[in-house]
C-alpha positions in Angstrom: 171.2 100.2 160.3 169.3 100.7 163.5 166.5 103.3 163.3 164.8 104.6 166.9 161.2 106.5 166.6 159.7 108.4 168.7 155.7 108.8 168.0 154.8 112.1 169.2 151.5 113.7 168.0 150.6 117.3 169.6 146.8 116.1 170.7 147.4 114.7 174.3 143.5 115.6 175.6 144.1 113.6 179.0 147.5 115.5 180.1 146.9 118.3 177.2 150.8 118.8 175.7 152.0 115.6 177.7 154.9 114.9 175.3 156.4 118.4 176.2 155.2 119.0 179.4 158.6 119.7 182.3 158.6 116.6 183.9 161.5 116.6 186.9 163.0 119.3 184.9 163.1 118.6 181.1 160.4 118.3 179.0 159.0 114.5 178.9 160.2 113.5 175.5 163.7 114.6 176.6 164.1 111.9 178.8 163.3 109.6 175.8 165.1 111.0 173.9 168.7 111.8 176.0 168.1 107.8 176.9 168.1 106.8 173.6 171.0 108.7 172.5 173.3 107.6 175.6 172.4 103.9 174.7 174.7 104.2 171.2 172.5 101.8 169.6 170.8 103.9 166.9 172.0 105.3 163.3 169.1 107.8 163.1 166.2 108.8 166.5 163.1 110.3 164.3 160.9 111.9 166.2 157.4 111.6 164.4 155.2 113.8 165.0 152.9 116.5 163.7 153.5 119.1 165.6 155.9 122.0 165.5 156.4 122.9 168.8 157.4 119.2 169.8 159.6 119.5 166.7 161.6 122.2 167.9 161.8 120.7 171.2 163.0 117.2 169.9 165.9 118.9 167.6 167.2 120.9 170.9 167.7 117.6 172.4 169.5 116.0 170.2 166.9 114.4 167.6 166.1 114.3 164.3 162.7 116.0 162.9 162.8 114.8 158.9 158.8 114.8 158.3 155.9 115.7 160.1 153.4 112.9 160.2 150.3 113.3 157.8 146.9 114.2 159.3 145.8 109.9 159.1 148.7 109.4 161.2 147.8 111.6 164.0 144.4 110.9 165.0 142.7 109.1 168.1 143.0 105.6 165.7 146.2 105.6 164.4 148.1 102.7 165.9 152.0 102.6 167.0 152.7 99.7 164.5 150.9 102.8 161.8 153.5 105.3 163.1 156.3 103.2 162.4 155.8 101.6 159.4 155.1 105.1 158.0 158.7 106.2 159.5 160.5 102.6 157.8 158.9 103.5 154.9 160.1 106.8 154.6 164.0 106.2 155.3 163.8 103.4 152.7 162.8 105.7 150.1 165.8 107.7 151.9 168.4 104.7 151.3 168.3 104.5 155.1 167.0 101.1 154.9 166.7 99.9 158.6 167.4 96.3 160.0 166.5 96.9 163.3 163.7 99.5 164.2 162.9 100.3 168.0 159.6 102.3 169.1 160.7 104.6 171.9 157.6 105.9 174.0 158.0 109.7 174.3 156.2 109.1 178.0 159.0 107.2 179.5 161.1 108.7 181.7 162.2 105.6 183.3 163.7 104.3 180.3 167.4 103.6 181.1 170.3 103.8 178.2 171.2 100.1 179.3 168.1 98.9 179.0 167.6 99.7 175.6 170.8 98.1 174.8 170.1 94.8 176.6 166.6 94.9 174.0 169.2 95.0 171.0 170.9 92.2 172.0 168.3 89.8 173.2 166.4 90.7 169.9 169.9 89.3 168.2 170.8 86.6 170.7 167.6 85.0 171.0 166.7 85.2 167.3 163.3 87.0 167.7 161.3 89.2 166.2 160.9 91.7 168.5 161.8 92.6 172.5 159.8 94.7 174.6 160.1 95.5 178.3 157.7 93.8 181.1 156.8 93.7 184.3 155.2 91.6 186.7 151.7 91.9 188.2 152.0 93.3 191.9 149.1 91.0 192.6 147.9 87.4 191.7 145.7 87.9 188.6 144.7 84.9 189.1 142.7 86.2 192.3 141.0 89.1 190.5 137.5 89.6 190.7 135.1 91.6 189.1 132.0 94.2 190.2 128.2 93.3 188.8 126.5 96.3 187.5 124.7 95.3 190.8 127.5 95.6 192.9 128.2 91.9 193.7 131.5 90.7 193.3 132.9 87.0 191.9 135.7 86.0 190.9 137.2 86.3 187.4 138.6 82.9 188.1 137.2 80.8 190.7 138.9 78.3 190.3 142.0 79.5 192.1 139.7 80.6 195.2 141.6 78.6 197.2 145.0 78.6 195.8 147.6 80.0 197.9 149.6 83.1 196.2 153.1 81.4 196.6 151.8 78.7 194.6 150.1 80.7 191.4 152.4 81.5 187.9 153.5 84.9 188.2 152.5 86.9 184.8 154.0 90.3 183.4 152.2 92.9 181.6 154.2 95.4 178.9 155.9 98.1 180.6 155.4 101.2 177.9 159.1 102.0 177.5 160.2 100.4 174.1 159.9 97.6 171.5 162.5 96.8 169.6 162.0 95.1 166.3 163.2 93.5 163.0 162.2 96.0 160.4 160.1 93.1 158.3 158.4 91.8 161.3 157.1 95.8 161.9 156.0 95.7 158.2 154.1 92.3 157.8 152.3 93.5 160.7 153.6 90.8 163.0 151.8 90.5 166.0 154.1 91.8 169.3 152.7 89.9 172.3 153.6 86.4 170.6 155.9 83.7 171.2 158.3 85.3 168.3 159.0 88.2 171.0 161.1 88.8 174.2 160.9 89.9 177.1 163.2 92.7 179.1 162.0 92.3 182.8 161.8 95.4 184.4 161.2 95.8 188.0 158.0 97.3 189.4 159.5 100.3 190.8 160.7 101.2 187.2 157.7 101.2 185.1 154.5 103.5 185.4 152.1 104.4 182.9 151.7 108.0 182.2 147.6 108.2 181.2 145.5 110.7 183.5 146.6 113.1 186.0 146.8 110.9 188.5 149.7 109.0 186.8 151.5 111.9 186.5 152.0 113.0 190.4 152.8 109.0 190.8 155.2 108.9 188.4 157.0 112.6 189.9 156.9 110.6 193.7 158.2 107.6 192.0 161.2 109.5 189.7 162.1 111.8 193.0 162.5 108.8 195.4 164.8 106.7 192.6 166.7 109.7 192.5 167.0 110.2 196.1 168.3 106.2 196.2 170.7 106.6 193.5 172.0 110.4 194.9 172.5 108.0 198.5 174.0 105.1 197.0 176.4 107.3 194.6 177.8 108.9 198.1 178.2 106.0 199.8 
């Protein structure tokens, strides 16, 4: 069985009510959670949260809302890996026992259907434990420097002070938008950014965090100008 979750708690303080906030039109879990659905890869989507109002909103778009998370569970220190191990526990003692569990951000409204699919089967092709999406670095990390509490600058690694961009290893960061993995490896607590895991390569364009304000209006220029492409391309 293939079990998606959602983690969802109501206390957003940055973006207060970001999980249900309209973003281009839906609220923000939606796009999670219509994604998620049109990808055909799940048994059960559990939204887990603790808060009615994202509750009702979930079930309207086509989740399911079975618990609510306990109090521990939905606090400033309660990790993803927490959130899910809570929700594997709980459809065990269901007889939903998963095989394969994916963690579906509910800030992600560049998560594509296929995408999620292509996860599934690298996680099974490529006999890992899990497979998350990445992206690269827009700029040479190699090259970064950092600020003194003075003001002065060096660089975080001087030795590549004279290396030429072209010639440095391009490196990839995790993207936000889902991790898909083997229901033992989320309960022994294995770690994710290892060399048991995968990587789906997402472009740059694709993937923004959703944090501060800030992030937000990037991510509504971003989602209306990938819209504006695709509304082109389709008429073309």
């Amino acid at each position: 069985m293939n079990l998606g979750i959602i983690p969802a708690r109501g206390g957003s303080k940055r973006i207060p009510r970001k999980n249900i906030k309209t973003f281009a039109g839906r609220p923000m879990i939606a796009w999670s959670i219509v994604a998620a659905i049109e990808s055909g890869c799940f048994d059960h989507l559990i939204v887990s949260t603790d808060d009615e109002e994202i509750a009702e909103i979930s079930q309207q778009w086509g989740a399911e809302v079975p618990f609510f998370r306990p109090a521990e569970l939905a606090d400033d220190y309660a990790t993803t890996s927490d959130v899910v191990r809570h929700a594997i526990n709980w459809s065990t003692q269901e007889d939903r026992m998963p095989e394969r569990v994916c963690c579906i951000y509910a800030t992600a409204p560049f998560l594509r259907s296929n995408d999620v699919a292509l996860g599934l089967r690298m996680l099974e092709t490529r006999g890992a434990d899990f497979a998350f999406t990445a992206t690269s670095y827009a700029f040479p990390v190699q090259r970064a420097i950092r600020v003194t509490p003075e003001g002065r600058v060096n660089m975080l690694m001087p030795q590549y002070l004279n290396s030429r961009s072209q010639d440095l290893e391009e490196v990839y960061h995790d993207a936000g938008q889902f991790y898909w993995g083997r229901s033992e490896a989320w309960l022994l607590g294995k770690a994710l950014f290892s060399s048991s895991a995968t990587a789906v390569i997402l472009p740059r364009y694709r993937v923004q965090d959703i944090d501060t304000p800030d992030d937000w209006l990037r991510a509504e220029l971003m989602f209306k100008a990938l819209h504006d492409v695709d509304a082109a391309l389709s008429k073309a």
